[in-house]
C-alpha positions in Angstrom: -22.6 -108.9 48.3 -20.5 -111.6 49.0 -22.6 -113.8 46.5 -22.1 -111.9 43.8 -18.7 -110.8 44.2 -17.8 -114.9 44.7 -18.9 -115.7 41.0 -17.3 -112.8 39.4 -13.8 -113.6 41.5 -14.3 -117.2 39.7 -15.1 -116.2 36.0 -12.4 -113.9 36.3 -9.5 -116.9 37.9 -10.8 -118.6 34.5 -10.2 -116.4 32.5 -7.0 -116.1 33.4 -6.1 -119.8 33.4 -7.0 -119.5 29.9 -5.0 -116.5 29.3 -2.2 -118.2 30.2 -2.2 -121.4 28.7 -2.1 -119.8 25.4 1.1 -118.0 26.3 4.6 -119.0 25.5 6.8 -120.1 28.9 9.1 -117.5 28.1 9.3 -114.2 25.4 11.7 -114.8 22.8 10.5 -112.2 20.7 11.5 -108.4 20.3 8.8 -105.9 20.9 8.7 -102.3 20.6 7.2 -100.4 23.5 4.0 -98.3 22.9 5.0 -95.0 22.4 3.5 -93.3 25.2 4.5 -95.7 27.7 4.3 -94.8 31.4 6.2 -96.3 34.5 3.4 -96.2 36.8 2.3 -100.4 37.6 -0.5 -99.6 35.2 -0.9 -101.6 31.9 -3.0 -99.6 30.2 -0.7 -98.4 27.5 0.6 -102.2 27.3 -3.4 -102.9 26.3 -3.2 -105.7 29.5 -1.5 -108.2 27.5 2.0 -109.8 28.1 4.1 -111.7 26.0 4.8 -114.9 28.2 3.1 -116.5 31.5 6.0 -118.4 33.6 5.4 -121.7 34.5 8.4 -121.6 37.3 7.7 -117.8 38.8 3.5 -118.2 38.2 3.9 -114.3 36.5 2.8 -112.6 33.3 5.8 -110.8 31.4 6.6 -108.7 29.0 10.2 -107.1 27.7 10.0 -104.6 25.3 12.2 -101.6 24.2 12.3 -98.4 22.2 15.6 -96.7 20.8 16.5 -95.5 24.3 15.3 -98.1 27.2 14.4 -101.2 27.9 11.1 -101.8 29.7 10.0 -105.0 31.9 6.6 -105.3 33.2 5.5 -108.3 35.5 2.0 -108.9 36.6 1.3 -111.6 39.8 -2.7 -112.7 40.2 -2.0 -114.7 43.1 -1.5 -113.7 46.9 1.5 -115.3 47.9 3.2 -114.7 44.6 2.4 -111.4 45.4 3.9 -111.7 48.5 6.9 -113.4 47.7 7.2 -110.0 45.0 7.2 -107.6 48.1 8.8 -109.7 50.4 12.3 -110.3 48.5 12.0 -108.1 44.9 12.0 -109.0 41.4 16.0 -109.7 40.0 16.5 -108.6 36.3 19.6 -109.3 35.3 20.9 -108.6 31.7 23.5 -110.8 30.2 24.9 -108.9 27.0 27.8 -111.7 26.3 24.6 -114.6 26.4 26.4 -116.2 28.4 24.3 -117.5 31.9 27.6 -117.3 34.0 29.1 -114.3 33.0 30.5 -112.5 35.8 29.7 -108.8 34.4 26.0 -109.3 34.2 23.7 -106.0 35.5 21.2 -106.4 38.1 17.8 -104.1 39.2 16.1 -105.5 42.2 13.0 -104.1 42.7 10.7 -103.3 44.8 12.9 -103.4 48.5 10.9 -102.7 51.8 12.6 -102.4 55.1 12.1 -106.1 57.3 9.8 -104.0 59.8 7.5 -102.3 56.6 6.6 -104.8 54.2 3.6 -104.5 53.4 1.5 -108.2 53.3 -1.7 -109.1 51.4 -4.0 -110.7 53.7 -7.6 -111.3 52.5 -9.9 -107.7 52.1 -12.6 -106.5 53.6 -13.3 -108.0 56.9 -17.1 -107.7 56.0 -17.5 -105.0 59.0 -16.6 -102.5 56.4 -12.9 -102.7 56.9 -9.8 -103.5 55.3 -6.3 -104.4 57.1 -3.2 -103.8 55.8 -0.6 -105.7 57.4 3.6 -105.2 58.0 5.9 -108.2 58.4 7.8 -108.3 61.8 12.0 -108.1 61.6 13.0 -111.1 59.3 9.3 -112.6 58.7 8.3 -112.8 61.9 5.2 -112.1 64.2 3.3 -108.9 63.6 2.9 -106.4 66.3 -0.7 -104.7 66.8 0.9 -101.1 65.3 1.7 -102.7 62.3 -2.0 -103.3 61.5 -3.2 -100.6 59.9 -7.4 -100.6 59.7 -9.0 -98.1 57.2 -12.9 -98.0 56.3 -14.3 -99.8 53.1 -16.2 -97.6 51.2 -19.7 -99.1 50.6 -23.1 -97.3 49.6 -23.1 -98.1 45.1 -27.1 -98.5 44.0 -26.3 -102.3 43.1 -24.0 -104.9 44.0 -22.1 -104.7 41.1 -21.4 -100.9 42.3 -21.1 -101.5 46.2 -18.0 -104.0 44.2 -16.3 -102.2 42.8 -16.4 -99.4 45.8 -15.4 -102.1 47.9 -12.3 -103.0 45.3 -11.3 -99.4 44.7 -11.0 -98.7 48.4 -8.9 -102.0 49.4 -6.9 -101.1 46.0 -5.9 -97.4 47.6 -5.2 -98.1 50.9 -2.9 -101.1 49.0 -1.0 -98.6 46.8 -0.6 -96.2 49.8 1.3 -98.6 51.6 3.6 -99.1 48.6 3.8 -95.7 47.7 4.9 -94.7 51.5 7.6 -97.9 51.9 8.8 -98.6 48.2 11.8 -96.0 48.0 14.7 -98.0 47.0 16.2 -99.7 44.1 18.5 -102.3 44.0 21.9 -102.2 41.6 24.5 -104.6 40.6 26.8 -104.4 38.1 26.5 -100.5 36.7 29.6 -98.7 36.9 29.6 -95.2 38.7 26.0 -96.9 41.0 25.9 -97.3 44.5 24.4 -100.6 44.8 21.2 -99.0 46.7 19.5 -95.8 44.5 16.2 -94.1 45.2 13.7 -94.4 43.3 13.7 -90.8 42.6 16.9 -91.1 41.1 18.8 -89.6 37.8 20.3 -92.2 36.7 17.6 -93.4 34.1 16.0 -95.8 36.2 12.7 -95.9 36.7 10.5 -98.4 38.7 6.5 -98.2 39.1 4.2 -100.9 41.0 0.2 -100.8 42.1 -2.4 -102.9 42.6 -5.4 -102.6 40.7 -9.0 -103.0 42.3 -9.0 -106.6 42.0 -5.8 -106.9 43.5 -3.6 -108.0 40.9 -0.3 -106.5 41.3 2.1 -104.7 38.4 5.8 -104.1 38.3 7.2 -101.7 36.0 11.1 -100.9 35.3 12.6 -99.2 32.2 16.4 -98.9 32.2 18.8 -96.4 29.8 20.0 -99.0 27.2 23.6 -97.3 27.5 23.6 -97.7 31.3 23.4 -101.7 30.3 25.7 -101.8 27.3 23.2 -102.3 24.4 22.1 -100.5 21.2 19.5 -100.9 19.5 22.0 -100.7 16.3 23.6 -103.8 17.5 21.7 -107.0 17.2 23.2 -109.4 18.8 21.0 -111.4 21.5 21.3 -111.1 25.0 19.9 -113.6 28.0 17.6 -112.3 30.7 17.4 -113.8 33.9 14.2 -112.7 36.0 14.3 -114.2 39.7 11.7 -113.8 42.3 13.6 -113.5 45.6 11.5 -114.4 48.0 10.7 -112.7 51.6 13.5 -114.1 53.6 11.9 -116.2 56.8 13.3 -116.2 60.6 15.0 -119.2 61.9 12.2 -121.6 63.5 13.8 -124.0 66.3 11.7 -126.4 66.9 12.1 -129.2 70.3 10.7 -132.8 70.1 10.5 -134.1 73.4 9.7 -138.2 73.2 8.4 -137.9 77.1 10.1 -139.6 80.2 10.4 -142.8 77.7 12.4 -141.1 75.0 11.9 -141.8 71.3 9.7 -139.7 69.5 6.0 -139.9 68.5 5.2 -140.7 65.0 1.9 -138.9 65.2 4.1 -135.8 66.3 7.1 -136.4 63.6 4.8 -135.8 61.4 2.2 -133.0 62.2 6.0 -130.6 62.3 6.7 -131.9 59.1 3.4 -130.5 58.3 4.0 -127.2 60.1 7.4 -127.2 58.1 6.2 -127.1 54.9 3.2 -124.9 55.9 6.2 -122.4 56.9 7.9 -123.0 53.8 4.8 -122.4 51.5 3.3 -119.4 53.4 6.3 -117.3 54.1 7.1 -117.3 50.2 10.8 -118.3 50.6 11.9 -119.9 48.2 13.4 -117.9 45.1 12.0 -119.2 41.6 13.6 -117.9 38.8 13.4 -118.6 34.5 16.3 -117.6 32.0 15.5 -116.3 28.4 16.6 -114.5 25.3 15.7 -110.7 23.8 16.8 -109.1 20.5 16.3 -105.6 20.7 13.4 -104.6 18.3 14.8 -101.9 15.7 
């Protein structure tokens, strides 16, 4: 299976690569939502297209609204943007003045996991006919062996394109699962008469949705009330957006170079940590990366 499941995983980065070098950096035009849209991660009703691919965040967006909300959905292909996604949240934060340093700007940070519960994407199937889902330790650190949660592949299709797409569809559930069961909060800034943590089951016409499909590729949805951030769609004027990718924040790492009963310090070893350091850096996804941008809403 593995050979053809390698080919496929190929065409399929390609495609994508093309996708998105026909995409603008950032959306600067107004779009209408589809009328039966649907906060559940799933872009079905959104016809999997997006508006812009991100240079600085490596995600697909699209901001749209109808005459009531405003709708943002964000789609990562890669692991560790994924990653960085769970680990610290998407940031939208609305701007109505334009204005990049306005003090009264809204924020919605979604998704939020508890330090202890994140869930982290680490490969599929182990080819034993299992899948691991894993949980972050407190602050980023080492997992413990609870927190490695093993569930059975389902295999058995007549061809390999089936046994696929088995094999996808059962990573993908035991994926969503994980989000479903950790993924109750939202994040607010900004909105009078909101505590600054909500659930997502709230009342307070916010709505968040995220899941993976069975290739892996993660969705964010969010639709906010358009009163609850001061626009209309009777009022024109342009607003900036600000979309930042937190990033999953990483435990301090002390780290001793002892030169030896000579003191100094070894080259060699100077720089095999510098090595380790920006491994850490890369790998732990901590570093935010964020875009700004503009949105009239569409009449």
């Amino acid at each position: 299976m593995k050979k053809f499941i390698l080919p496929v995983l190929l065409l399929g980065c390609v495609c994508l690569i093309a996708t998105a070098q026909k995409l603008p950096n950032t959306q600067t035009a107004s779009l209408r939502a589809p009328a039966n849209v649907k906060i559940d991660g799933k872009t079905t009703e959104w016809d999997n297209k997006f508006q812009a691919y991100n240079h600085a965040t490596e995600v697909y967006y699209t901001i749209a609204n109808d005459d009531n909300k405003l709708y943002l959905v964000v789609q990562a292909t890669d692991r560790q943007i994924i990653n960085k996604i769970i680990g610290g949240g998407v940031a939208l934060t609305i701007q109505k003045s334009g204005k990049k340093t306005d003090k009264d700007g809204i924020t919605i940070i979604y998704p939020l996991f508890d330090a202890k519960n994140r869930p982290y994407v680490r490969g599929g199937g182990d080819g034993g006919g299992m899948v691991k889902v894993f949980a972050t330790g407190g602050g980023g650190g080492a997992m413990s062996a609870d927190a490695v949660q093993s569930v059975s592949v389902v295999r058995g299709g007549d061809s390999p394109a089936a046994n696929a797409k088995m094999e996808g569809d059962s990573i993908m559930n035991v994926y969503n699962a994980r989000l479903d069961e950790k993924s109750k909060n939202i994040g607010v800034i900004g909105i009078p008469g909101l505590d600054t943590l909500i659930s997502v089951y709230n009342a307070d016409g916010i709505k968040t949705g995220e899941r993976f499909n069975n290739k892996m590729v993660y969705t964010y949805e969010l639709s906010v009330d358009l009163k609850k951030l001061g626009l209309s769609v009777n009022d024109a004027a342009r607003f900036a957006y600000h979309i930042k990718l937190n990033g999953a924040p990483m435990g301090v790492v002390n780290i001793k170079i002892d030169g030896g009963p000579g003191g100094g310090s070894d080259p060699a070893m100077q720089e095999k940590v510098q090595q380790l350091m920006s491994q850490l850096g890369a790998n732990n996804n901590s570093a935010p990366t964020d875009f700004w941008g503009e949105y009239t809403l569409a009449r």
